[in-house]
N, C-alpha and C positions, 0 to 999 in steps of 0.2 A: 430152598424152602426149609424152614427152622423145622426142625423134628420137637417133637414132647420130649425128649432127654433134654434136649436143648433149654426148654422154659423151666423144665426143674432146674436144672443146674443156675439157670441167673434167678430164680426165685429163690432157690437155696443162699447163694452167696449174697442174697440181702439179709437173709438173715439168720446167722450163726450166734446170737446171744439167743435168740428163738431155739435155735437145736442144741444149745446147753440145758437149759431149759426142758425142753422133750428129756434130753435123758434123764433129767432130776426127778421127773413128773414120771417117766413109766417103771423107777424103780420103788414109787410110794404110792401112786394115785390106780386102781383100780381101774384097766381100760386104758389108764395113760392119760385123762382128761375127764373130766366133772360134769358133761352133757355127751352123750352118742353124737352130737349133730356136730360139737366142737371138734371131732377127729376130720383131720385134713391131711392130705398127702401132699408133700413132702412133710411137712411140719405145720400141727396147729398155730394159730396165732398166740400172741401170750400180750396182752395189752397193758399197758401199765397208767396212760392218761387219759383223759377223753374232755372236749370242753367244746359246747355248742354242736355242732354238726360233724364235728373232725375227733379222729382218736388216733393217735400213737404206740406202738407197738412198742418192744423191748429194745427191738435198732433204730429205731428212729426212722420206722416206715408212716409215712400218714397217709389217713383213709379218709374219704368222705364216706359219712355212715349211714347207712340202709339199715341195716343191723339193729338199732336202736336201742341196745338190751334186750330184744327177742320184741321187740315193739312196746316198750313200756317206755320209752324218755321221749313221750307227745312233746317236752319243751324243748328237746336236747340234753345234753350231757350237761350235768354240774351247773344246772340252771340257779343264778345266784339267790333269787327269793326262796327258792325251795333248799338249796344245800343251808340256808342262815335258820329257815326254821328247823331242817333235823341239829342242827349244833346246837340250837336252844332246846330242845327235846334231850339232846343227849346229856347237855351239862345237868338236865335235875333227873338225870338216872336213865339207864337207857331201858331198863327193865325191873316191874315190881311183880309178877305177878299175881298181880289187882286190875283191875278195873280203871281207869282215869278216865278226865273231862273228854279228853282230845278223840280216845273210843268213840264218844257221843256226839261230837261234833261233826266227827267225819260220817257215823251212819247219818247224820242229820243231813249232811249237805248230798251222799247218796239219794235217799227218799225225797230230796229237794226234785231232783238233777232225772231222776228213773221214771220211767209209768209205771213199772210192774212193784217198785220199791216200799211198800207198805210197813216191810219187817226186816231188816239187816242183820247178817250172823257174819263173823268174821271169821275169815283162814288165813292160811299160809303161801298159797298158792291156786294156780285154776284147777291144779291134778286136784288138789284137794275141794275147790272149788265144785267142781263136779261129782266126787265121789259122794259128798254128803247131801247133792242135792240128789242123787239119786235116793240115795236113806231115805231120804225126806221124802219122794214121790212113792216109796212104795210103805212106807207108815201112812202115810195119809190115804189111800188107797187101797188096801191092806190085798195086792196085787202081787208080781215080783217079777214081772216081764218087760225090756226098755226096749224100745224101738227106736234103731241108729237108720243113719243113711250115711252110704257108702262113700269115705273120703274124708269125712266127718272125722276132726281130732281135737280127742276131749279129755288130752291129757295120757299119762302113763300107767295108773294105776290096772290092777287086770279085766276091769269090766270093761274097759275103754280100750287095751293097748293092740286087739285085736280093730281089722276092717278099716283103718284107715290110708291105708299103703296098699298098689295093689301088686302081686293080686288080692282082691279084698275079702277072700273064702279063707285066705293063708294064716296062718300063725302068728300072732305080733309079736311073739317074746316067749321062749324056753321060761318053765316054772309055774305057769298058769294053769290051772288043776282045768281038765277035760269040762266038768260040769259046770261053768262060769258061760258057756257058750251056749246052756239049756234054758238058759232065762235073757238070751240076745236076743231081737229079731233085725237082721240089717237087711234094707232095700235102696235101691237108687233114689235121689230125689226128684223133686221135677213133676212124679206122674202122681197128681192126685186121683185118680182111677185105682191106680196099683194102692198107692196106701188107704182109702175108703175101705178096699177088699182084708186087707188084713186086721185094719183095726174090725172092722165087721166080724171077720170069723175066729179073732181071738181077745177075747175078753181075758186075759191075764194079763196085758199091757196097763203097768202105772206109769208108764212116761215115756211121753220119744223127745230127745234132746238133737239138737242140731244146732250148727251153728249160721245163724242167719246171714250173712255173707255170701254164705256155698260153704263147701269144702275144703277147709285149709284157709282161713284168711281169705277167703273168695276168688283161690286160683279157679276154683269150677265153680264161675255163676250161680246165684238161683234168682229165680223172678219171684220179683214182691206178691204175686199172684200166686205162687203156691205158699210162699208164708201165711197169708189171708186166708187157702180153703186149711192149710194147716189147723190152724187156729181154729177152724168151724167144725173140724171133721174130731178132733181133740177132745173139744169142751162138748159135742154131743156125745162121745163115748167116757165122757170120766175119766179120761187118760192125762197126767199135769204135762203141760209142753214147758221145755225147760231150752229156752234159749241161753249156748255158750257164747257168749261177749267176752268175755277173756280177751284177744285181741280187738276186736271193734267197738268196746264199751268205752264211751267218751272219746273214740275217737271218728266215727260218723257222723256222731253230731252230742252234745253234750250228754244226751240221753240214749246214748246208743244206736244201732239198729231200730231198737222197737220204736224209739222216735221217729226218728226218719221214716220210717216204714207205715206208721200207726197198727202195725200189729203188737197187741201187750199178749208176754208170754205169763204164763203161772211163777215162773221164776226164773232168776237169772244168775250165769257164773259168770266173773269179776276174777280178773289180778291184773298185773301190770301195770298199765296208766293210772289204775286206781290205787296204789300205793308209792306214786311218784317216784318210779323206779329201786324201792325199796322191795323186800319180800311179803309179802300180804295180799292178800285177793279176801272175796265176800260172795255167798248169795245172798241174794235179797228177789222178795216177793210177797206175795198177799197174805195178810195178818192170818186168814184161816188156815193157810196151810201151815206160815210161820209160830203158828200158835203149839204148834208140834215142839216146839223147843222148851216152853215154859214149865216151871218147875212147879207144882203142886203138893203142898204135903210136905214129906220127908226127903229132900234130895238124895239121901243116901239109900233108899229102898223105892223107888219111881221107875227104875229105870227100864221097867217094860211094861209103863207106861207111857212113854215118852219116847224123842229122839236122843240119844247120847252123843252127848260130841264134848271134847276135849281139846286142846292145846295150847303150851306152854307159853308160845309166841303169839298167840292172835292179836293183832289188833297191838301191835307192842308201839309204845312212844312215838317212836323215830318214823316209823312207818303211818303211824296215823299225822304225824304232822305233818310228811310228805304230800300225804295224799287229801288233806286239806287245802292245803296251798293249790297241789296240782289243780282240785276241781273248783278250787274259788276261780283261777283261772279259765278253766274251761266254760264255767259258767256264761263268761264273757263270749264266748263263740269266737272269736278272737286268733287264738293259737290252728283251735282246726281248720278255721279261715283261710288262715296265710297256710298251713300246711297240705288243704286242697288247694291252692295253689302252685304252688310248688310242683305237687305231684301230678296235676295237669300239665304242667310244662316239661316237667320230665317224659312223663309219657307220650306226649305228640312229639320230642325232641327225637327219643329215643325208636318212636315207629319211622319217624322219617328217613333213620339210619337205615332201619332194616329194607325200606321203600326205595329206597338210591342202590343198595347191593341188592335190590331184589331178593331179599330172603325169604324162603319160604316159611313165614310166621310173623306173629302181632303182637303189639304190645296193647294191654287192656287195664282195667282196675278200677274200682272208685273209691272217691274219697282221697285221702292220703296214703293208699296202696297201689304200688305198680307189681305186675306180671309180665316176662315175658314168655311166650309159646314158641317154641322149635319144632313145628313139622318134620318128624323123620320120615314118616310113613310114604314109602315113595308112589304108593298106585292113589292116597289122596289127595298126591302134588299133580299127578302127572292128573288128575282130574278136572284141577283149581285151573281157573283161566288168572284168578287175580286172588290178593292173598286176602282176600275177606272172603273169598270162599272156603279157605281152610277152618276157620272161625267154628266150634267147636264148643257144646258142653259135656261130654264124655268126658269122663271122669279118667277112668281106665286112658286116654289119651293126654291128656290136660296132668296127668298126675304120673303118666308113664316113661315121661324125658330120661334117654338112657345115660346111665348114672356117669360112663365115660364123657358124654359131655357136657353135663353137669359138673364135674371136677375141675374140668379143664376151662368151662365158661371160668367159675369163681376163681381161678387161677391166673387166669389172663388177668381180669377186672383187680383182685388182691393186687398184683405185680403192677400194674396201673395207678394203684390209691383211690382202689371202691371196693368198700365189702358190704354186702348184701344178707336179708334173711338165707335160710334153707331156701334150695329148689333155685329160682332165675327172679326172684321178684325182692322186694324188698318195701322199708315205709319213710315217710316223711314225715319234717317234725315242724315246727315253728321255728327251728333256729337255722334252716337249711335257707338259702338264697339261691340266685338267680346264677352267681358266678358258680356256686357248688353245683348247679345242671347246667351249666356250660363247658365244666372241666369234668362231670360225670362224662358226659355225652360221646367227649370226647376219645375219653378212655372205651368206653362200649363203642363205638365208633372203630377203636382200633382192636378188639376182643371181635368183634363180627369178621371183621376184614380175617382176622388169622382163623377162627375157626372154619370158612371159606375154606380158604388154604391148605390146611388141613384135611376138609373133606367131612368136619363135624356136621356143618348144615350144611343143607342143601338148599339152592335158588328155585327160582319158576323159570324154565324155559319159555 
């Protein structure tokens, strides 16, 4: 039986331009890498190409890509219609700090594309994307209380970077001054009973955000049923519901979540797919609230009349050309077509593995997202007669995969030529094929068998 020293050492000796690299990187870069999630042991990846569904690392390792840029390349990597319009973007300047056509274009095909889209403000990002709609929900409201649900990740900033990990009572991050967590209120989702009661007995809540998916890109479900009493229990207390799309906006369906869903939120956060893997995200939502932004008067002495917001990048050329391109296409239904596609067949391919080794766990998702779940818990195996009985929205379970084998999954799959989101799940794009989940498959096929082996999962007796 290979030991874990074992898979280090040949995942190491592929790649040693990767570990020059590391040492370059932890004597300059803060942490040693430019994302907390991109730290990997033995050694981070260091990618240097990427084209369609596959990317290449510094040795000359290649990956089928789950990863997608954190799920922002709905086309794939270096989609030719889209890289030809940032190079015409970039040759007439990549930045004015002004205003241009292409800004307008792209909120326009947004409020095309959204239900909730009446008013477009641009960011830089979903962190950001979130932080100012919360602004915004507690100016209009003249409130200062948000009501999260547990699992719910909406970004880094300190009003968010707590409750999404659990344990979700714990700390998200040293630096977060004590009272940022006196205008929180976080609950499970799921129990519309449980939330009636609080919105009931506290009227300080200007806004509960969540991400409509579930928690995390939708590793912990939620039923369109509690979106809907959401929605109803919201608009009769005056509280703005701010649905984060950040990952699922244009890609469940060209309108998001709320499309699909027919629940419209008060407002929406935006990045990723919607700046055509370029940096940029947006809220957008209803002119009354967005009307918070409009200038009045003397912009230089308004500004507690109003929302303030700032930045240097918004909306900058390259990104808005991007992200024109990206939603002309999505328009067409087309790309997320082929890419639930895909993800259906990964997903039945990749259960039927776990169903032939009897693993105890499932693979689940919609849309163009896969998850997979590893049952550790041995008195909920030794319960399960078959493995849809494990099946599972607990958050605290679903979001608790102990980290050892979570390393060791993406380790195997990496050393394979599969890299994935965070966690065991990952997304599909429009340039991923039939052969690319047939040589995935393959690869989790032999990541299952070893972690067996090992002792990481556990079967059904």
């Amino acid at each position: 039986m290979k030991t874990q020293d074992d898979l280090i050492a040949a995942y190491t000796s592929k790649r040693t331009k990767s570990l020059e690299h590391f040492q370059r990187a932890k004597q300059v870069l803060a942490g040693g890498v430019g994302h907390d999630l991109r730290n990997f042991s033995p050694v981070p990846m260091y990618i240097c190409r990427a084209k369609g569904s596959r990317k290449w690392d510094v040795d000359g390792n290649e990956y089928i890509d789950f990863l997608l840029g954190n799920g922002g390349m709905l086309l794939g990597h270096a989609d030719p219609e889209t890289v030809d319009s940032i190079n015409q973007a970039v040759a007439n300047g990549s930045h004015f700090g002004n205003d241009h056509p292409l800004q307008i274009e792209w909120a326009e095909w947004i409020t095309k594309l959204v239900p909730c889209a009446e008013r477009v403000r641009f960011v830089n990002s979903g962190t950001e994307a979130s932080l100012l709609a919360l602004r915004l929900s507690r100016a209009h409201t003249g409130r200062n209380k948000i009501l999260r649900f547990e699992g719910h990740f909406h970004g880094w900033h300190d009003e968010v970077v707590h409750g999404f990990h659990p344990p979700f009572d714990a700390d998200g991050s040293l630096g977060v001054p004590p009272q940022v967590r006196e205008n929180q209120v976080l609950i499970p989702d799921g129990d519309l009973n449980r939330l009636a009661e609080v919105l009931q007995s506290d009227q300080g809540i200007a806004a509960a955000i969540l991400e409509p998916t579930g928690a995390s890109w939708g590793r912990v479900p939620i039923e369109t049923e509690f979106l809907r009493g959401l929605r109803e229990l919201t608009a009769k207390h005056g509280v703005v519901l701010i649905f984060d799309e950040v990952v699922s906006g244009f890609r469940y369906s060209p309108g998001g979540v709320q499309e699909l869903s027919g629940v419209t939120p008060d407002l929406t956060c935006f990045a990723k797919i919607i700046a055509g893997g370029l940096p940029g995200g947006a809220i957008a939502g209803k002119a009354e609230i967005m009307k918070l932004f409009d200038i009045t008067g003397d912009a230089h002495h308004d500004r507690y009349e109003r929302v303030l917001h700032f930045g240097t990048f918004n909306a900058s050329p390259p990104s808005a050309a991007a992200g024109i391109t990206v939603l002309r296409r999505v328009s067409t239904r087309q790309p997320i077509e082929h890419a639930n596609r895909m993800a259906d067949l990964l997903r039945g391919s990749w259960d039927d593995v776990l169903e032939r080794h009897g693993v105890a766990g499932y693979v689940y998702g919609d849309a163009s997202i896969f998850h997979v779940y590893f049952e550790t818990n041995r008195e909920r195996i030794d319960h399960a007669t078959t493995r849809r009985d494990l099946q599972t929205r607990d958050a605290k379970l679903l979001k608790g995969i102990p980290g050892a084998l979570l390393t060791q999954y993406q380790r195997h799959l990496r050393l394979r030529g599969v890299d994935i989101m965070s966690g065991t799940g990952g997304l599909l794009s429009s340039a991923h094929t039939e052969q690319d989940i047939i040589e995935a498959t393959a690869a989790f096929e032999d990541t299952v068998g070893a972690l067996i082996e090992e002792g990481l999962v556990q079967t059904l007796e």
